[in-house]
C-alpha positions as CSV (number, residue, x, y, z in Angstrom):
1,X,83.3,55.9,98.2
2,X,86.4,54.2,97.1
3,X,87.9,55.6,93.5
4,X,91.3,55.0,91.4
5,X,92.1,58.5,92.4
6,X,92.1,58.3,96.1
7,X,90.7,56.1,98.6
8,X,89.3,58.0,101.6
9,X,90.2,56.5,105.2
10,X,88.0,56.6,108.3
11,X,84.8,57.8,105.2
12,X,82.0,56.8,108.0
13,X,83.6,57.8,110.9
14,X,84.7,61.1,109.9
15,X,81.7,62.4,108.3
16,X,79.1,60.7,110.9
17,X,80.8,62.6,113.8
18,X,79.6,66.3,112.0
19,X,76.2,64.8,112.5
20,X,75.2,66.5,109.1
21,X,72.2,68.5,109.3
22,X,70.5,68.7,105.7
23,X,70.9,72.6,105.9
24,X,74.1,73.0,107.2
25,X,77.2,75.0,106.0
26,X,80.0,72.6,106.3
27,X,84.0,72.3,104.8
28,X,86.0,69.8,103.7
29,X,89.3,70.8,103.9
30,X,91.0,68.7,101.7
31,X,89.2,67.6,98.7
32,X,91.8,65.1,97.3
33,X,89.7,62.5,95.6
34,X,86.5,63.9,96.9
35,X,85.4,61.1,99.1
36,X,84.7,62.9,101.8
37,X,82.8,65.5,100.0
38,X,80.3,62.9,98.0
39,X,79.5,61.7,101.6
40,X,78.8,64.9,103.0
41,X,76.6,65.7,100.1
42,X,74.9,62.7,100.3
43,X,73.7,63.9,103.3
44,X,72.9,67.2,103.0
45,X,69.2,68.6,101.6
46,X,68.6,71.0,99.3
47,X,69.2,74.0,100.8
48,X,72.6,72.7,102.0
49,X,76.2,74.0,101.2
50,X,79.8,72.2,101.3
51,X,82.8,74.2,100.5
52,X,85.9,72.2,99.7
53,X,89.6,73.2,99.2
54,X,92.6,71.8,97.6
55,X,95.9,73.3,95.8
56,X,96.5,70.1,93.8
57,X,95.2,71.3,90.5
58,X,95.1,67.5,89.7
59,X,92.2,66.9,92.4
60,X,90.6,69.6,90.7
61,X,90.3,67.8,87.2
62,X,89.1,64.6,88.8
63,X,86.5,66.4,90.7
64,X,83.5,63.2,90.9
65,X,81.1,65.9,91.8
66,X,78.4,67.3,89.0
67,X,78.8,70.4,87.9
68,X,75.0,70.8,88.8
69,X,75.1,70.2,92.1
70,X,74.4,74.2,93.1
71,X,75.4,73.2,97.1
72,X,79.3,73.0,95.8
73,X,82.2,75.2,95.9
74,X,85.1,73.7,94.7
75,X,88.0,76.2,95.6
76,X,91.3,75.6,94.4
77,X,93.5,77.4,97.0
78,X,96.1,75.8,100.1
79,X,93.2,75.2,102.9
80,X,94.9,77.4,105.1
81,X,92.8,80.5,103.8
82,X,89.9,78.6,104.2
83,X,88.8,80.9,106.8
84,X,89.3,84.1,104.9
85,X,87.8,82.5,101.7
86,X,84.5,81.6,104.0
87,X,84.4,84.9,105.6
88,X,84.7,86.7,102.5
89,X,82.0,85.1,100.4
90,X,79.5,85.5,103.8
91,X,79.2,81.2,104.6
92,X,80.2,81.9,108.1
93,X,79.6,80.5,110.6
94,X,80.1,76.8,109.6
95,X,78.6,74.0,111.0
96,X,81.1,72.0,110.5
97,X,84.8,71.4,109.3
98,X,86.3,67.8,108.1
99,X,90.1,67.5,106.7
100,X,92.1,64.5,105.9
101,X,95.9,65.7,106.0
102,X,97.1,62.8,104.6
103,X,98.9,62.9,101.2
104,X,96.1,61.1,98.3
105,X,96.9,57.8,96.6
106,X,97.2,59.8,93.3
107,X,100.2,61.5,94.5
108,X,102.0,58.8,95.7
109,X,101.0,57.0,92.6
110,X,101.6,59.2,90.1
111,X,105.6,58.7,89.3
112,X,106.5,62.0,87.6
113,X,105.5,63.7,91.1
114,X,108.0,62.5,93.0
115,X,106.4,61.3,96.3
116,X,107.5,57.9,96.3
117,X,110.6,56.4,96.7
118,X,109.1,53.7,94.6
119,X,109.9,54.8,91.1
120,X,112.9,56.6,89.9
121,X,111.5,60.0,88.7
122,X,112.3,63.7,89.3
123,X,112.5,65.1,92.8
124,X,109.5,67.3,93.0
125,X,107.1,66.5,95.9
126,X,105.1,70.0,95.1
127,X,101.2,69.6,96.0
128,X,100.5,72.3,93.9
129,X,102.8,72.6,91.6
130,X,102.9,75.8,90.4
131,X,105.1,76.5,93.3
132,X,108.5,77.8,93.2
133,X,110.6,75.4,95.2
134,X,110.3,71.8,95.0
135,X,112.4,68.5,97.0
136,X,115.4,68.9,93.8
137,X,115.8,72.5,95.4
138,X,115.7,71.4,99.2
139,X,118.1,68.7,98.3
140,X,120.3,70.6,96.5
141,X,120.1,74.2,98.2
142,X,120.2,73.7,101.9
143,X,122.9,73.8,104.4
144,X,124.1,70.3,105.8
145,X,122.5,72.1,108.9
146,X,119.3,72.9,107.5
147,X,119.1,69.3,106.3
148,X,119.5,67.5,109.4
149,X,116.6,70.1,110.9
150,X,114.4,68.8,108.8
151,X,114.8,65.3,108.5
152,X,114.9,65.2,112.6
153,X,112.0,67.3,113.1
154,X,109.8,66.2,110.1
155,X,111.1,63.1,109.7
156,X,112.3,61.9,113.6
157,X,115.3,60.3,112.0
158,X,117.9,59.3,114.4
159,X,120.3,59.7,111.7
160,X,119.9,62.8,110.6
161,X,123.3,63.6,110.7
162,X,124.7,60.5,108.6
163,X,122.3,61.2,106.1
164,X,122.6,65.0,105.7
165,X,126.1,64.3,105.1
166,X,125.8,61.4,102.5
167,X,123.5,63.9,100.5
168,X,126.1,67.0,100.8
169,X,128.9,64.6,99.5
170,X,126.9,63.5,96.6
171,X,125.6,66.6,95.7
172,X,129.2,67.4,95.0
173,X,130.1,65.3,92.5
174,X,126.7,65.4,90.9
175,X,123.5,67.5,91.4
176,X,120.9,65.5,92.6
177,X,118.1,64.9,91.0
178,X,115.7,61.7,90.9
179,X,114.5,60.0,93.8
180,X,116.4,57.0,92.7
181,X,119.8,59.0,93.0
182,X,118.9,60.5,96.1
183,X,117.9,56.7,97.7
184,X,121.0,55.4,96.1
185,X,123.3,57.9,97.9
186,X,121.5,57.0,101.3
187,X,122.1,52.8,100.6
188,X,125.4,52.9,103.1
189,X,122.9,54.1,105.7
190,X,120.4,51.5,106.1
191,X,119.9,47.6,105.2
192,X,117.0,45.7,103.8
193,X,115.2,45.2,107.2
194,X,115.1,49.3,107.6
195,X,115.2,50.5,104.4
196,X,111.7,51.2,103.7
197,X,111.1,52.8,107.0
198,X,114.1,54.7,106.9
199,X,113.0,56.4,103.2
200,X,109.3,56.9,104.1
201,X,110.5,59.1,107.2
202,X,112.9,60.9,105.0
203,X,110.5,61.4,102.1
204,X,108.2,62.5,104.6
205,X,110.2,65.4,105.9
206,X,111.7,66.5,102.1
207,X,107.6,66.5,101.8
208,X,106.2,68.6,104.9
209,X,109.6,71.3,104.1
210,X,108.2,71.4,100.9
211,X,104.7,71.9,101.0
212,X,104.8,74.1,104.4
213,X,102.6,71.4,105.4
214,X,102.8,72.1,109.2
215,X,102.6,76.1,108.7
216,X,99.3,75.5,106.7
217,X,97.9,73.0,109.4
218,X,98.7,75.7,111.5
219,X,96.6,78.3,109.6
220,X,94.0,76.2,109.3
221,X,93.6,75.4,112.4
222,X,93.5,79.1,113.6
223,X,90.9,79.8,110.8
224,X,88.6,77.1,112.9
225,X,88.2,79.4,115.6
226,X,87.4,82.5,113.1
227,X,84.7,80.4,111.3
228,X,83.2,77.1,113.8
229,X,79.6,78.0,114.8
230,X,79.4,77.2,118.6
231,X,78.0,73.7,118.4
232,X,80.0,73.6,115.4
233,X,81.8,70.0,114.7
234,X,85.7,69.8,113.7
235,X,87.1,66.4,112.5
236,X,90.6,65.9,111.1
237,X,92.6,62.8,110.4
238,X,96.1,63.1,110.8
239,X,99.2,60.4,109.5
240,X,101.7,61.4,112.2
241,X,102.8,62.4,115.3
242,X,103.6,66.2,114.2
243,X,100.7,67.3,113.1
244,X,98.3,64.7,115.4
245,X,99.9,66.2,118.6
246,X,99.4,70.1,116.7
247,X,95.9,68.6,116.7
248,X,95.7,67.1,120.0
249,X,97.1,70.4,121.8
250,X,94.5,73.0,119.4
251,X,91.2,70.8,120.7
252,X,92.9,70.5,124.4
253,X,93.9,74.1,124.8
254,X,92.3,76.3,121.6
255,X,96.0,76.7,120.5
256,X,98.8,74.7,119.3
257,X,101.0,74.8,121.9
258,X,98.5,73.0,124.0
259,X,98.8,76.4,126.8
260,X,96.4,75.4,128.9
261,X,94.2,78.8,130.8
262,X,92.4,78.3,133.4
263,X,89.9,80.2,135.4
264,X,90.0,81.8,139.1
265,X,88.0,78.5,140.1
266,X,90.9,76.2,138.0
267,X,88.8,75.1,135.4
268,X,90.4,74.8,131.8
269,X,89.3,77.5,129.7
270,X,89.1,75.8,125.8
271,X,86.9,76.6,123.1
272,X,86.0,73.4,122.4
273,X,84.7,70.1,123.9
274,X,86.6,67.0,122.7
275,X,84.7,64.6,121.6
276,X,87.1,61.6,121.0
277,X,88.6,61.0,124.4
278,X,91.2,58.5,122.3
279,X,91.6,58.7,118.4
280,X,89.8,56.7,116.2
281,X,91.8,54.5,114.1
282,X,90.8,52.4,111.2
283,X,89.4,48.9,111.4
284,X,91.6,45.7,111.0
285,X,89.0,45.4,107.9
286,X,89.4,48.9,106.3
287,X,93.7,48.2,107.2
288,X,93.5,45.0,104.7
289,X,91.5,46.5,102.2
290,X,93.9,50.5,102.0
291,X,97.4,49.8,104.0
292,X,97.4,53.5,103.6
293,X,95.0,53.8,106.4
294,X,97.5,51.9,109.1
295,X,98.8,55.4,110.9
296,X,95.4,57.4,110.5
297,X,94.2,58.9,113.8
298,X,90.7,60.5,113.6
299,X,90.3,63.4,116.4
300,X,87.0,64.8,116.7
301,X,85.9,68.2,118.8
302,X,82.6,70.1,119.2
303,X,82.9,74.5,119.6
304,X,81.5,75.5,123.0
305,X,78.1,77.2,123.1
């Protein structure tokens, strides 16, 4: 299900490997556009219940469900409570959990929001945002030092440096606070052949520091184990290599670290069985139709009886 508010990547592949069963319990972790949930639904009888979370109050108003359908909970909270939300309302244990972490076409879309380094607008980058601090206060606030952690561990920018500094100098002549000042600032940095990879790694960081994104990946991901059913199916799609290898190590090892425990016999102890020996990534056909989709990794585990 494609819509103008998001268009869901890897739709089939993510939602066949749950292997729906039409009374199930499952959770979509990130509503966004609600893709992912219609399919899910679509599959799921009568006596079937999806639970789905976001914090963008936005995904919220363009909910595509109807408000009949008595098998949906639409929660509007950061997914990672999603286990204490489940095991407070008694819906665990789950047979199934399905996030896409990737940002929705809606935010980077939306100009006022300030994802893009498309449009000149304010510096916000807040998923929800009713949040206190957004990119303007990142930019503005933090220490050269705290800047170049950021943009080299969120972002992998080999310049980290050069481009903490460029910031710090403008940001005394001038608080910074549109995207287009901030990518104007940066211009001595890169060239035409770099730029746009050079400003979607650096968006990208301002982004995850804002959102917490890879604290809340890291709550959810410990809330799997409090709530999976054994059998149980998890299947996430990740954008890039930070949270893909935080998901790579969890299925591995049952942690994030990717500590591997074995046995007195040597055999690796992990709660789960992975699935997807290599991650599923989009067709050439699905590529052409949502560029989006290029970097999306699909990594799929099953719970251990």
């Amino acid at each position: 299900m494609a819509s103008s508010y998001h268009t869901p990547v890897l739709l089939s592949e993510s939602v066949d490997a749950l292997r729906i069963k039409e009374e199930g319990i499952y959770i979509d972790a990130t509503f966004g556009g609600g893709g992912h949930s219609m399919e899910i639904l679509k599959r799921l009888g009568k006596g079937g219940r999806l639970i789905s979370f976001d914090r963008d109050e936005d995904a919220l108003k363009n909910n595509p469900v109807p408000k009949d359908d008595k098998r949906f909970t639409l929660v509007y909270n950061n997914f990672r409570f999603m286990a204490n939300f489940v095991l407070y309302n008694g819906a665990s244990p789950v047979d199934g959990i399905l996030a896409d972490l990737g940002v929705s076409s809606h935010q980077f879309d939306c100009s006022e929001r300030g994802f893009s380094f498309r449009f000149d607008a304010p510096l916000d980058m807040r998923m929800n945002r009713k949040a206190e601090k957004n990119a303007e206060d990142i930019v503005n606030g933090y220490t050269k030092e705290e800047l170049v952690r950021i943009f080299r561990v969120y972002g992998e920018l080999e310049n980290a440096g050069r481009a903490a500094e460029l910031i710090c100098r403008e940001r005394q002549k001038q608080r910074i606070v549109t995207t287009g000042e901030l990518t104007r600032c940066l211009v001595p940095i890169h060239n035409n052949r770099n730029e746009h990879k050079f400003l979607a790694k650096l968006f990208q960081a301002l982004r995850i520091e804002v959102n917490g994104e890879m604290d809340s990946l890291e709550g959810f991901l410990n809330g799997v184990l409090r709530i999976l059913k054994p059998g149980g199916v998890l299947s996430v799609i990740t954008y890039h290599s930070l949270e893909d290898r935080m998901v790579k190590n969890f299925i591995k090892s049952g942690n994030i670290e990717g500590k591997i425990e074995k046995d007195i016999y040597g055999n690796v102890q992990s709660p789960f069985e992975i699935v997807t020996r290599k991650p599923v990534t989009p067709s050439a056909k699905e590529i052409e139709a949502n560029g989006r989709s290029r970097s999306a990794k699909l990594r799929v585990a099953k719970r251990r009886n």
